[in-house]
C-alpha positions as CSV (number, residue, x, y, z in Angstrom):
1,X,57.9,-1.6,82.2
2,X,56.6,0.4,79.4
3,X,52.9,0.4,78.0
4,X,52.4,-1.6,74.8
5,X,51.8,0.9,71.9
6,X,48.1,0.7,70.4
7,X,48.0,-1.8,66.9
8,X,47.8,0.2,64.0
9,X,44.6,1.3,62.7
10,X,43.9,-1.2,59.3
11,X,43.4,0.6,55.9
12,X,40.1,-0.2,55.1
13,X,38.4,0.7,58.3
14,X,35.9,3.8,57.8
15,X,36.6,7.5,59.1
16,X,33.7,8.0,60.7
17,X,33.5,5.0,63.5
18,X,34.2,5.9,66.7
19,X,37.3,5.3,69.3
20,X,35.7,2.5,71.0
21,X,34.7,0.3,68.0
22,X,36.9,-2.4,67.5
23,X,39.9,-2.3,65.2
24,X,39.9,-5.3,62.2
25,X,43.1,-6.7,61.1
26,X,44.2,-5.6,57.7
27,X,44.9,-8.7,55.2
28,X,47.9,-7.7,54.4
29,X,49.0,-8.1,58.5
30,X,47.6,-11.6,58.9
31,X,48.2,-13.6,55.6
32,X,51.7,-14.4,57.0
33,X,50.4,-15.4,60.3
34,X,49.4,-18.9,61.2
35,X,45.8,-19.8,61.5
36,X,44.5,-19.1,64.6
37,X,42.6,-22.2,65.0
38,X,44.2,-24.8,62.2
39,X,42.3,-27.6,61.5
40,X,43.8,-30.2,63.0
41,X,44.4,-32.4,60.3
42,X,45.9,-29.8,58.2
43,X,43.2,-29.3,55.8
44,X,42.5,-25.7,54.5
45,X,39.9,-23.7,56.5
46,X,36.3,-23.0,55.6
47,X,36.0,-20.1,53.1
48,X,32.5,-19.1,55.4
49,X,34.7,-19.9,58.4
50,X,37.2,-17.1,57.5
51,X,34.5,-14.4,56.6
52,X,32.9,-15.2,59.9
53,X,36.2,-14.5,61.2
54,X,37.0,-11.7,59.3
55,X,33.8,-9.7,60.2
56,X,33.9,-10.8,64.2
57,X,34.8,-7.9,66.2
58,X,38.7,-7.6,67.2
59,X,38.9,-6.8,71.0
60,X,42.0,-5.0,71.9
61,X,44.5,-7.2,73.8
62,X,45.3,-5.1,77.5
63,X,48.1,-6.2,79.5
64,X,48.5,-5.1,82.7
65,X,51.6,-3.5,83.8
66,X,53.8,-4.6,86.8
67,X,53.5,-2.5,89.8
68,X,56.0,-2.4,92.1
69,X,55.1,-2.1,95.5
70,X,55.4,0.4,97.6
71,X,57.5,0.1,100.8
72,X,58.4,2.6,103.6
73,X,61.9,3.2,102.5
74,X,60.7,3.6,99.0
75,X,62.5,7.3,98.8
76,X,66.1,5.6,99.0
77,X,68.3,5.1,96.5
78,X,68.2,1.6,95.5
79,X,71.9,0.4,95.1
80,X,73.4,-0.8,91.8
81,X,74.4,-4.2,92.1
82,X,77.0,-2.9,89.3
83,X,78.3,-0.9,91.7
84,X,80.0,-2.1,94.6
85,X,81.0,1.0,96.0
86,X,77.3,1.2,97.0
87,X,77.0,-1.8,98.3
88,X,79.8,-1.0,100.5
89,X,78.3,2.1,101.9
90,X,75.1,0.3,102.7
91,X,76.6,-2.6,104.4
92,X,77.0,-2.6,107.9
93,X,79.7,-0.9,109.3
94,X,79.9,-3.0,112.9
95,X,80.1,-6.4,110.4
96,X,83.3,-4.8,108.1
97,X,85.2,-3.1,110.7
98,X,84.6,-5.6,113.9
99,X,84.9,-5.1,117.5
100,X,85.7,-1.9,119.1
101,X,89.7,-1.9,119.8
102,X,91.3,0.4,122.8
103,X,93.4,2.2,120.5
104,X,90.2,3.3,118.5
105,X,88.5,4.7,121.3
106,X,91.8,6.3,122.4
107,X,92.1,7.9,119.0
108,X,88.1,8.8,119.2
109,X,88.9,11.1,122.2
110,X,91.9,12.6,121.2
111,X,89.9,13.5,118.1
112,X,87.6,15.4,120.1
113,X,89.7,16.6,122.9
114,X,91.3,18.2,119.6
115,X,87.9,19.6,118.4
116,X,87.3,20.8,122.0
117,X,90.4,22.8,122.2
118,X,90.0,24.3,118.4
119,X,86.4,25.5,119.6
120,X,88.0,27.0,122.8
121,X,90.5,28.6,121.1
122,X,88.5,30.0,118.4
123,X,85.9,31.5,121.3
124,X,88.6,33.2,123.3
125,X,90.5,34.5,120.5
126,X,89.7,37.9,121.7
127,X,90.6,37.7,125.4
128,X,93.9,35.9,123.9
129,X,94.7,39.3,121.9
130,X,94.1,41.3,125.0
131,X,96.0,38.9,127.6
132,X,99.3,39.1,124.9
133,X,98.7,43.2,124.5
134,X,98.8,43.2,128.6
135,X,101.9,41.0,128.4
136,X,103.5,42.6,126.1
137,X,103.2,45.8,128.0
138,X,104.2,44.3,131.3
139,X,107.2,42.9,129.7
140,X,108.1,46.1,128.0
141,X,107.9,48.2,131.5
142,X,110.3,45.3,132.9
143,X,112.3,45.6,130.2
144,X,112.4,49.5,130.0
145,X,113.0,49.7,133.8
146,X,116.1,46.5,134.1
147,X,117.4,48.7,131.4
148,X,117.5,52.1,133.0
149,X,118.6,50.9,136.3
150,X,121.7,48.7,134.9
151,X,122.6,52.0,133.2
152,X,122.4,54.2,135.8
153,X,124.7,51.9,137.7
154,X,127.1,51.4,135.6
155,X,130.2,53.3,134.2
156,X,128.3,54.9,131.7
157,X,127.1,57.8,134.3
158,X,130.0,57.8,136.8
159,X,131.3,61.1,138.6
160,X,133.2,62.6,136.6
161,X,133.4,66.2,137.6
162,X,132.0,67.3,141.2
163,X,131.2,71.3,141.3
164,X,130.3,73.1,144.5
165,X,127.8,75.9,144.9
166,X,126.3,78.4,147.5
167,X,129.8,78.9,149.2
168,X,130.9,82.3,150.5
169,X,133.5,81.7,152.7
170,X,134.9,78.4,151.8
171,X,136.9,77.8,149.2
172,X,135.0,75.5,146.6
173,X,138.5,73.9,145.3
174,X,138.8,72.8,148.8
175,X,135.7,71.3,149.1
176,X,135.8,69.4,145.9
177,X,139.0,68.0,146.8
178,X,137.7,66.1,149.8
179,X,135.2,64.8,148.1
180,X,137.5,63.1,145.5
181,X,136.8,60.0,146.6
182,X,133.7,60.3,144.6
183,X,135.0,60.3,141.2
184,X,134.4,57.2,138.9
185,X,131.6,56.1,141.3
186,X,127.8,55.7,139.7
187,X,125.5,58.8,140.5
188,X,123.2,55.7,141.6
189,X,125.4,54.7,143.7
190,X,127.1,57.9,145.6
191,X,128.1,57.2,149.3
192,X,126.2,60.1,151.1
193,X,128.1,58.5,154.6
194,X,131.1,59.0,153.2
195,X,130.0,62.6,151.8
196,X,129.5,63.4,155.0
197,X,132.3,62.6,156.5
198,X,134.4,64.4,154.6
199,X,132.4,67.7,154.8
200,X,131.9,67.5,158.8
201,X,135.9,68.7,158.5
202,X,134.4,72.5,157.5
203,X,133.0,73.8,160.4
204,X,131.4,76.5,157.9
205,X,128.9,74.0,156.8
206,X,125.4,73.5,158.6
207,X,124.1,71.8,155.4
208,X,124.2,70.5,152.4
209,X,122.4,68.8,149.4
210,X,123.6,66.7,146.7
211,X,121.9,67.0,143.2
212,X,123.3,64.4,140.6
213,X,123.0,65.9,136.8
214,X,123.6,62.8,134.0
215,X,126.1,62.2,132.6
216,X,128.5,63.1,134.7
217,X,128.4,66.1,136.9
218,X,127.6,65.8,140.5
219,X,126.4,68.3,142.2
220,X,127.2,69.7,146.2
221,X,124.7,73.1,147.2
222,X,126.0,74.4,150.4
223,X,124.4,76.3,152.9
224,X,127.3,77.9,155.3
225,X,126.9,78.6,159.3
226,X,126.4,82.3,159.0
227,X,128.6,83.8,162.6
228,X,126.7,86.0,165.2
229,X,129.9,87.3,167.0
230,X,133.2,86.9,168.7
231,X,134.0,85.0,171.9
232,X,137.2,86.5,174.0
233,X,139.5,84.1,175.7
234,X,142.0,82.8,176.9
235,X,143.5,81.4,173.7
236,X,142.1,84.5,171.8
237,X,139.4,85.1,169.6
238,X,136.8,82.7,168.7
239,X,134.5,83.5,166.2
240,X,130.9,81.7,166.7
241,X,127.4,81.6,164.8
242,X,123.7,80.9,166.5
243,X,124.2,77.6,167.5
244,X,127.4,78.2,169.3
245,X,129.7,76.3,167.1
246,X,133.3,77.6,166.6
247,X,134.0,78.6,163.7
248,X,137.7,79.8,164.0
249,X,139.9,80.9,166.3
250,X,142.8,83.5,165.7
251,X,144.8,85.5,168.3
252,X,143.1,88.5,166.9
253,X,139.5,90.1,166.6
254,X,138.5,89.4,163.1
255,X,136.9,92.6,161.8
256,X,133.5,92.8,160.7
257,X,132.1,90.7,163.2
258,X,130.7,92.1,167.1
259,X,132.4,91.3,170.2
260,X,129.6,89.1,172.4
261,X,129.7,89.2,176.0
262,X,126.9,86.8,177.3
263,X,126.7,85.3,180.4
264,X,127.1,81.7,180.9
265,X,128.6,81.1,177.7
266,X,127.2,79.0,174.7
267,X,125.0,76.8,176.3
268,X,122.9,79.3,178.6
269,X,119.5,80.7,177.4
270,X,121.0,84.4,177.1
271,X,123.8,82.8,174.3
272,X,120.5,81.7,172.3
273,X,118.4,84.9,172.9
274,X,121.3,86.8,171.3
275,X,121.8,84.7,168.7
276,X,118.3,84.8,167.5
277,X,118.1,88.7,167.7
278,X,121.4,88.8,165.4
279,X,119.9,86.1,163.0
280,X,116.6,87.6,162.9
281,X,118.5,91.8,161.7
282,X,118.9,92.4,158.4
283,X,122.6,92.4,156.9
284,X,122.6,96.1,156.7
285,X,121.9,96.7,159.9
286,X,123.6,93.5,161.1
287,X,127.2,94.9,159.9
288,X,126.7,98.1,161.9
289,X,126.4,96.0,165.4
290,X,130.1,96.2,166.9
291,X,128.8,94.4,170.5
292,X,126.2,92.2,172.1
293,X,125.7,91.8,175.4
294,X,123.2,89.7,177.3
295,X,123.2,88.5,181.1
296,X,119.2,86.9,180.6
297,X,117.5,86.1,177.8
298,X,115.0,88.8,178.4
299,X,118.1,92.1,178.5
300,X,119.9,91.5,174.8
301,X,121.2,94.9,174.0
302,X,123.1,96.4,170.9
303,X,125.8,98.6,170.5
304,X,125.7,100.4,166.8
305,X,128.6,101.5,165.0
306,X,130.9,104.6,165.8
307,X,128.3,106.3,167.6
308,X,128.0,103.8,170.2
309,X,124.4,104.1,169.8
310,X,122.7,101.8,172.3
311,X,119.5,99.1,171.3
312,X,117.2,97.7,174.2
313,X,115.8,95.0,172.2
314,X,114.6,93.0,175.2
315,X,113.6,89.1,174.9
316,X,114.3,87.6,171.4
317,X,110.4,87.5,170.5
318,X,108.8,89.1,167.6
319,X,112.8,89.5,166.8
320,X,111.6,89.7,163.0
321,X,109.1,92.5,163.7
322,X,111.8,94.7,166.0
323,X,114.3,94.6,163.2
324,X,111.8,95.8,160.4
325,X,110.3,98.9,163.1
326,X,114.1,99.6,164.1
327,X,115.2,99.7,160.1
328,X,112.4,102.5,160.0
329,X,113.0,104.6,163.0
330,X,116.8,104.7,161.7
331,X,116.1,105.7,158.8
332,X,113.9,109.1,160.2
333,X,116.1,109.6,163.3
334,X,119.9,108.4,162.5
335,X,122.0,106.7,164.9
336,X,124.4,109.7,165.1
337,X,121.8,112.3,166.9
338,X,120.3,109.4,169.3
339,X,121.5,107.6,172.0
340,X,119.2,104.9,172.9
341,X,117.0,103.0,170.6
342,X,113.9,101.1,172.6
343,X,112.0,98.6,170.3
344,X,111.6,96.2,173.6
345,X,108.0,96.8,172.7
346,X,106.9,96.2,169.4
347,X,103.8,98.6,169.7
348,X,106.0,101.6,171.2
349,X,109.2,102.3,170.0
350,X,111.0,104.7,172.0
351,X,113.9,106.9,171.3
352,X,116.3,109.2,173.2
């Protein structure tokens, strides 16, 4: 409530009195005012009455202002009656919306299941990204490896054309033909049984490898039995390498190639001396050997060329050295001017 203004100051008062002298009516305010004390039978008032009034001292008329009191929740808002959206708010929310229903409690903890699983989700973001990049990669590999292996069996890299190499003395036509079979198959998926099978039919062969080049080209090396000599008998001329595997048989001696006369035959321990010796020369020297005899496996001895030059070579050890010091005495004392050769020792070679 607002203070009452101060009554104006009347016209005839003096300058010069001060704030706390009392303030006299002007005429002019109270001549339409009722009496304040009429005579009560309505006859005119006193003329000394009136000056005694008019020259009594006015005292200022204070009211006191309403105070509200104050209360603890004097901060809050007070709500507009007007308004009954805030009476609304400050009404009591157990009275409007009554008792607690199972489906609000089931839709309380969904909502913060929900929330829960947002947080989560927001706080693992990072090991998410990571766990997908893994995946990803995984899934690639998989991928990239189901991929090559369907292609590599399928039609798309079959046998085409099948080429033979390292052969000397077979015929590399031949070969390829037997191993026709082959063609159309996946390199993946070459038989090597069957591979085998149809090379065990040259006895030239001691081993082989197979080396598949995409797209189509499949690949047979060959390493071929390399013969040591002839065997005589009687259904003629068997031609044999270091393991004592025949070779081939014709009626007669094939040139090039030493007549062996070992004792106890292929399987004895003479057979193998002499086949290591002829293994172990070098081809130079190895085409200039025209026979080989042996009856231990400590007396293998050499017959060279026209001269029927004779080599003691002894036991088949330190075969490798014997043939390097023999290649050197040959070449300063040739076979044609010495009879015997002695490299049964390799730390004194002997000739006569």
């Amino acid at each position: 409530m607002r203070r009452p203004s101060p009554l104006p100051t009347p016209a005839g008062a003096s300058s010069s009195r001060g704030r706390d002298e009392p303030i006299r009516p002007r005429r002019d305010d109270t001549h339409d005012a009722p009496s304040a004390d009429p005579s009560p039978d309505g006859a005119e008032p006193d003329p000394q009455d009136q000056d005694a009034q008019e020259t009594a001292p006015i005292v200022p008329l204070l009211l006191p202002l309403p105070v509200r009191p104050e209360t603890p929740d004097d901060a809050a808002p007070v709500a507009d009656p007007k308004r009954p959206d805030d009476a609304a708010a400050t009404a009591d929310p157990a009275a409007e919306t009554g008792p607690v229903r199972m489906r609000d409690v089931w839709r309380a903890g969904r909502a913060r299941r929900r929330a829960l699983r947002a947080e989560v989700r927001r706080f693992t973001v990072r090991q998410r990204r990571r766990r997908m990049v893994w995946l990803g990669v995984a899934v690639s590999l998989v991928l990239l490896t189901v991929a090559t292996v369907g292609a590599a069996y399928s039609p798309l890299f079959a046998v085409q054309r099948i080429q033979v190499v390292g052969n000397q003395q077979l015929g590399a036509d031949e070969v390829a033909a037997a191993l026709e079979g082959q063609v159309g198959t996946p390199l993946a998926a070459i038989d090597e049984s069957a591979v085998k099978a149809a090379l065990v039919q040259f006895p030239l062969v001691e081993s082989y490898t197979l080396e598949a080049r995409p797209p189509h080209e499949l690949i047979v090396r060959i390493v071929e039995r390399t013969p040591i000599g002839v065997l005589s008998s009687a259904s003629g001329y068997t031609l044999v390498d270091a393991a004592g595997v025949a070779l081939a048989t014709t009626p007669d001696a094939p040139e090039g190639h030493p007549l062996l006369d070992v004792t106890g035959g292929t399987g004895s321990r003479a057979f193998e001396a002499a086949g290591t010796v002829m293994r172990a020369l070098p081809p130079g020297l190895r085409g200039q050997v025209t026979a080989v005899t042996a009856s231990t496996a400590d007396d293998v001895t050499l017959t060279m060329g026209a001269t029927n030059t004779r080599v003691v070579w002894g036991s088949a050890e330190e075969s490798s050295l014997k043939a390097l010091l023999l290649e050197k005495i040959m070449v300063t004392r040739p076979p044609d001017g010495v009879a015997v050769y002695d490299v049964s020792s390799s730390e004194a070679v002997v000739v006569r």
